[in-house]
N, C-alpha and C positions, 0 to 999 in steps of 0.2 A: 492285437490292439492294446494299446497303454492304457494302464488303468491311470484314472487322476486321484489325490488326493482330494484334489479341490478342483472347483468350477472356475472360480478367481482366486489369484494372488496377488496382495497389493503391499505394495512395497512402499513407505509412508505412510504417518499417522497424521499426517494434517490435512486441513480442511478440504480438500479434493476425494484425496485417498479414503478419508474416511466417510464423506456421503454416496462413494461409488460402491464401500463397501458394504453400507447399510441397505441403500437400494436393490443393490445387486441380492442381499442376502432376504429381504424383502419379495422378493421374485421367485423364492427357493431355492437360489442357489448356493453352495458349500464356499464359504467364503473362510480366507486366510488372512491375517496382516503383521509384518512384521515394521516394527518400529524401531530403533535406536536411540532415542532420545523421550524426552517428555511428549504425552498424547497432545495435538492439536497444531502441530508446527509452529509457523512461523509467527502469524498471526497472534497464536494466544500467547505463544511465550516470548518471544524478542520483536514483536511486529505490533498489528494494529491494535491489540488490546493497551501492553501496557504503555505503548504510544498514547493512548486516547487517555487513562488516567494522567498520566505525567502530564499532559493537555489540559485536564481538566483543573489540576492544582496550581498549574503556572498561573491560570487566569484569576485567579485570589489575590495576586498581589497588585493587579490591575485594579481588583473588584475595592482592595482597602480603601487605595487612592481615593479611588473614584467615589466611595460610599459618600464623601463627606461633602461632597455636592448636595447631594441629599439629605445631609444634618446629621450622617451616624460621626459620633465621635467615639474612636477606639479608645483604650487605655494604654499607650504605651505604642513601640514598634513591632508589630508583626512577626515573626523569623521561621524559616524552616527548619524544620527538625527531618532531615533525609534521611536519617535512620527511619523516620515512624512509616515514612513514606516508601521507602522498601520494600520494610515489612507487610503493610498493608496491602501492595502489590503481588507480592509474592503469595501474600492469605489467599488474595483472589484467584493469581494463576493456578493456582494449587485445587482449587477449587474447580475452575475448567478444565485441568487436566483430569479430574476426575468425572466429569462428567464426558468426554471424551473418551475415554476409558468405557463411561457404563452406559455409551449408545452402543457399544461394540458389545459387552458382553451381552446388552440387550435384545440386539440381534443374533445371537448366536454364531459370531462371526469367533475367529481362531484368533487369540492375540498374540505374537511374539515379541518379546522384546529380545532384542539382537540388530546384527547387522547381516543386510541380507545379500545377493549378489547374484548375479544371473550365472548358472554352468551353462542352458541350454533353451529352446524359446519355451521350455514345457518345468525346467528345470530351477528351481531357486533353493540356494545354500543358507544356512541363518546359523550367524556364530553366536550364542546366545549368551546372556549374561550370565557369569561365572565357566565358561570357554567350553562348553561342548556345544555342537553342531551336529542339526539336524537338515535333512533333504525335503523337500516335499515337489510334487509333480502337480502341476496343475493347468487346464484345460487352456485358461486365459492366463496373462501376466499383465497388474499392473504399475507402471513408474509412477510413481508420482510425491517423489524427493523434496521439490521445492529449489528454492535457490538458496546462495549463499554469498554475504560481503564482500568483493573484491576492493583490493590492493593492489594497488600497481607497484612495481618494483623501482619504488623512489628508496636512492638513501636512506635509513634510520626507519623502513617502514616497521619493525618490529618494536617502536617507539608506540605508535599509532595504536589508537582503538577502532574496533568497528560498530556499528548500531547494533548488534548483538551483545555488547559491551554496556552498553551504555545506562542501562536501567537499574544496573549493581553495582556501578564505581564506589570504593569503599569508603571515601572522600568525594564531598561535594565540590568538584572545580570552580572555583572563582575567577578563572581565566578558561576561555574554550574556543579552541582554534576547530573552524569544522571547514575540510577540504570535500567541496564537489557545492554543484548547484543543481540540484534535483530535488524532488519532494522529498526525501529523504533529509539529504542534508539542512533543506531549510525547516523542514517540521522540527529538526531537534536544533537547529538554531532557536528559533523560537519558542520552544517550550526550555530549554535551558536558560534561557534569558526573561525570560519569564520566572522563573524559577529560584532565581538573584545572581545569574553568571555573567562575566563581560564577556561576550561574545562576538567574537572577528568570523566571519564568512568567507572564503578565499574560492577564489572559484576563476578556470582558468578565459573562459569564453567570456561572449559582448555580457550579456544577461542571464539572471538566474532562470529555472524552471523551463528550459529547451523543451520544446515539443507544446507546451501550453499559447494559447491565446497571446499574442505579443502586447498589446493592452494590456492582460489582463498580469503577465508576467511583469511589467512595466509599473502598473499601480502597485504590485503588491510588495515588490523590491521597495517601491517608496514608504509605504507604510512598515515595513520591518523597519526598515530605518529610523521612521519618526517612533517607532516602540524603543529603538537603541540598539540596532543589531547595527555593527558594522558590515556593512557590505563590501568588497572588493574585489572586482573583476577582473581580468587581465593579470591574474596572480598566477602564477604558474610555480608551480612547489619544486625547489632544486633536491632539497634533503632536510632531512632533521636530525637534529641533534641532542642530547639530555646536557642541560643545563641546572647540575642539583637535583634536586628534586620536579624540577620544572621542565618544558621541553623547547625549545628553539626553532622555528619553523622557516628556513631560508629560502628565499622568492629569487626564480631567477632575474628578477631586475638588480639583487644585490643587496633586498632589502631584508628585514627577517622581524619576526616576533617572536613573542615568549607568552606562554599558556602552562596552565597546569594540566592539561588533557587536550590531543590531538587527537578529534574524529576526521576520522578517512571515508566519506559517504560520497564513494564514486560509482557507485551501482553493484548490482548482483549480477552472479555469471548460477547458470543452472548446475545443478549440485547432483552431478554423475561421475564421481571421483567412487570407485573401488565396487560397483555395480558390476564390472566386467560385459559394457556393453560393446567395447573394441573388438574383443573376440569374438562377438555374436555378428558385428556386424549392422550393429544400431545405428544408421546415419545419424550427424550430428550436424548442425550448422555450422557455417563459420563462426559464429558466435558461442559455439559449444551446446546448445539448447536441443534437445531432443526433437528432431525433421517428423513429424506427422501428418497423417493427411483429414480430410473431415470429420472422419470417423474415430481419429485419435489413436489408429495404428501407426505404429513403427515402422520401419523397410523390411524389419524381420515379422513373418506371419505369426500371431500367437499373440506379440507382446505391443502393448500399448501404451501412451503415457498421457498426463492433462496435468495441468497449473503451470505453476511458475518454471517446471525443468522445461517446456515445452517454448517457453519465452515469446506468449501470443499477451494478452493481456494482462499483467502481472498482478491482478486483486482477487481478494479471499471469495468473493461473490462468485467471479467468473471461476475460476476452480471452483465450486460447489455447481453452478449450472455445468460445466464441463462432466464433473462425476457423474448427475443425472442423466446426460445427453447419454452416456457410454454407455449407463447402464441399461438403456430402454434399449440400448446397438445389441448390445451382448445377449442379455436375456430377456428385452420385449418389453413396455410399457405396459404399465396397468392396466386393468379390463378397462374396456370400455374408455380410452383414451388413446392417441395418437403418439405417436415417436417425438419425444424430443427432441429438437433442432437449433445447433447453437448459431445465435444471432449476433455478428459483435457489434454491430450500428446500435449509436443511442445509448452505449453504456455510461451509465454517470460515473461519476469520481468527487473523492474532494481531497483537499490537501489543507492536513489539521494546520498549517500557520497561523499566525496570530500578528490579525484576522484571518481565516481560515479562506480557502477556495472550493467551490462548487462548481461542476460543470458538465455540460451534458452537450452531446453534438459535435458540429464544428467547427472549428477556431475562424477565424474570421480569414486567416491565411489560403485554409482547407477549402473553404468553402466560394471563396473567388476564383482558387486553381480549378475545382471540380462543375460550378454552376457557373460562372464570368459573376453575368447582376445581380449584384444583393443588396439589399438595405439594410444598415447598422442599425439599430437604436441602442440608444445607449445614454445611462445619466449616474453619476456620482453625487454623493449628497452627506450631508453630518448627519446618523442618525437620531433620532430623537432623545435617544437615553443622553446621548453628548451633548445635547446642548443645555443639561442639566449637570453633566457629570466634570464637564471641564476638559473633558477629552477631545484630542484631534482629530481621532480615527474617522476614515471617512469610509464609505461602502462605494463599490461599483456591481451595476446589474447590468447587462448587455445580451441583444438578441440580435442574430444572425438570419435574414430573412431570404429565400427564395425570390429577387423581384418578377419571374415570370408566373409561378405559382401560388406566391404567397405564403408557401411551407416554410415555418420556424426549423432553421436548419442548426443552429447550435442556441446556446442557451448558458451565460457565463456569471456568476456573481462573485463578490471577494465582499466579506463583510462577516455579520457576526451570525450562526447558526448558518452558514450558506451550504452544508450538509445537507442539514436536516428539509432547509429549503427545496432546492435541486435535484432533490431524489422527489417531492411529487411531481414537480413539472417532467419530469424525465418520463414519467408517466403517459406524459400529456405528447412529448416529442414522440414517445415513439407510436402511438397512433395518428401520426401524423399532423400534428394541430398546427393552423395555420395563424397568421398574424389578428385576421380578422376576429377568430374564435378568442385569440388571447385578448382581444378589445372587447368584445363581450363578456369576457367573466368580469364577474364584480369583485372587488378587492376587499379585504377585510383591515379595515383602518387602525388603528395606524399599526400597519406593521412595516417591515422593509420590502415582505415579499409582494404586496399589492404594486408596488414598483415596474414590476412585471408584467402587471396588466394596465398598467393605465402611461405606459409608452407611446406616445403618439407622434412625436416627431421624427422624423428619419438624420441623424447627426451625419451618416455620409452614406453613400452610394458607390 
């Protein structure tokens, strides 16, 4: 019989990887990880942390403006200092990669920094930093890499940056051409433009934000706009070029621009390049994303995987409930508690643009193809703070209703906090809450989110 090093091995140090391995070693078992890069993946270092700071700064330049609706008079013009802001960034991640680091030693889990790679389903190699390599054998194997930025092989892509790029450019762009229209692309349109960039949006299809709410994708193209983002659809990128220091971006209609930084945010492909999971035998999707079945096995016995390489729902939330699902599969749930069971209905979302999106449920599309009758409600408004601030921005809140049931089947806002909003209601979706119960709660005035309950007209069917 094969002795094991370990019970688990988990291959990735970010947010997946590392709650399966805390849990799992929680349970008593001999747990391993080998990482490559900085602790916390994608999230803390090139994803939603310093996404959400650079979010949070952009909106100051708005906030100056605006202040003076309300009497503040500055001294002078505002300016960014993107050095300070870097830096400050960087204190932070620094910060979470340590603390990342010291949930693992705190668990008694194995750190390796290296790169790691499957020989066998029992079997992982880790070339460790400063080049020796070590083997270890262990019971379970777990994937969980994450994704990484694709590039399509357009002319002059090695021109291009990726949103892994984007939070260190050593020069602030004063021109920013960003290819694709996905949360991706438009969160750092808008926090770049925010942030004092002229930013062009090039995107090849009808509308930005495919797969979202078509309303809800519709109002919020409008509003980037009235913020100053150039939008433009039906752009399809022939090649790029460097122009100086500057870079050239030519559309196959013949037309072209110029930027001093060209982001490429045309999605992620799962990040299984030098694993050696061909040889094992790892089915893969047509999409490249690791094929698993409920339980977050692979085709090969042994070895498993969850988050982003898996390419089911690509947020930091769901890999951490994915990690615990696994680990109750592997080594059993806590006393006196039941198996975790991963749910994907009702998961919320929001997309930091500015105004940001919230949303929980089903799109209004989803929800006609899967029930037929439904009832929209739905109201756009200036809110309050605007109609002192001098602002245009307008908010939209929209509910998707069951007409045979009455069950609130999605749940959509674009406006200011609609984050922070939509994660309680999402609460409320997924016990089922129906339109009735949402006419019964009482609103707490004035806010945007009483919006939500004091819906009473149906605007279509």
């Amino acid at each position: 019989m094969t002795e094991f090093d370990h019970d688990l091995f988990v291959i990735g140090g970010g947010s997946g990887g590392v709650r399966a391995a805390r849990f799992a070693a929680q349970r008593g078992a001999r747990v391993a990880m080998a990482e490559s890069g900085r602790m916390g993946g994608t999230c803390v270092n090139v994803g939603c942390i310093p996404k959400k700071l650079y979010s949070y700064g952009a909106h100051y330049a708005e906030a100056f403006t605006e202040s003076a609706g309300f009497g503040w008079r500055l001294p002078g013009t505002p300016t960014l200092d993107w050095a300070t802001l870097k830096t400050n960034r960087a204190t932070e991640i620094t910060r979470l990669n340590g603390i990342y680091d010291g949930l693992m030693s705190g668990a008694n889990v194995l750190r390796l920094q290296g790169h790691a790679r499957l020989l066998d389903a029992h079997t992982v190699e880790v070339a460790l930093e400063g080049g020796a390599t070590m083997r270890h054998h262990a019971r379970h194997i777990l994937i969980a890499t994450g994704g990484t930025p694709f590039v399509p092989d357009v002319p002059g892509r090695e021109l291009a940056v990726t949103s892994d790029d984007m939070f260190d450019l050593p020069v602030f762009p004063r021109r920013l051409a960003v290819v694709g229209g996905g949360y991706i692309a438009c969160e750092m349109a808008s926090i770049f433009h925010g942030l004092g960039a002229q930013v062009t949006l090039l995107y090849r299809g009808e509308q930005i934000l495919r797969g979202f709410d078509d309303e809800v994708r519709d109002f919020t193209a409008e509003e980037m706009r009235k913020h100053g983002v150039e939008i433009r659809t039906h752009a399809d990128v022939a090649r790029i070029e460097a122009a100086g220091a500057a870079r050239r971006v030519h559309l196959k209609d013949g037309s072209a621009i110029e930027a001093d930084v060209v982001l490429y945010a045309t999605g992620r492909h799962a990040n299984t390049a030098g694993l050696g999971l061909d040889a094992l035998g790892v089915r893969l999707s047509p999409s490249g994303a690791i094929e698993v079945d409920e339980r977050f096995a692979t085709s090969v016995p042994g070895i498993y995987a969850i988050g982003d390489v898996v390419g089911r729902l690509e947020l930091t939330p769901v890999a951490l409930a994915e990690g615990m699902v696994l680990a109750d599969e592997l080594f059993g749930p806590p006393p006196g508690q039941a198996a975790r069971r991963m749910d994907y209905a009702n998961i919320p979302t929001a997309v930091f643009t500015h105004p940001p999106i919230g949303t929980v449920g089903l799109s209004e599309q989803q929800a006609r193809a899967q029930f037929g009758a439904v009832q929209v409600f739905r109201s756009d408004f200036k809110p309050l703070k605007h109609t002192v601030s001098g602002g245009s921005e307008r908010t939209l809140v929209k509910l998707i209703v069951d007409a045979k049931t009455d069950r609130v089947l999605g749940l959509h806002m674009v406006g200011a906090d609609a984050g922070e909003i939509v994660q309680g209601f999402a609460v409320a979706l997924k016990c089922g809450a129906t339109k009735a119960q949402f006419d019964a709660t009482i609103g707490i005035h004035p806010t945007s989110a009483e919006e939500f309950v004091t819906l009473r007209q149906v605007s279509r069917t």
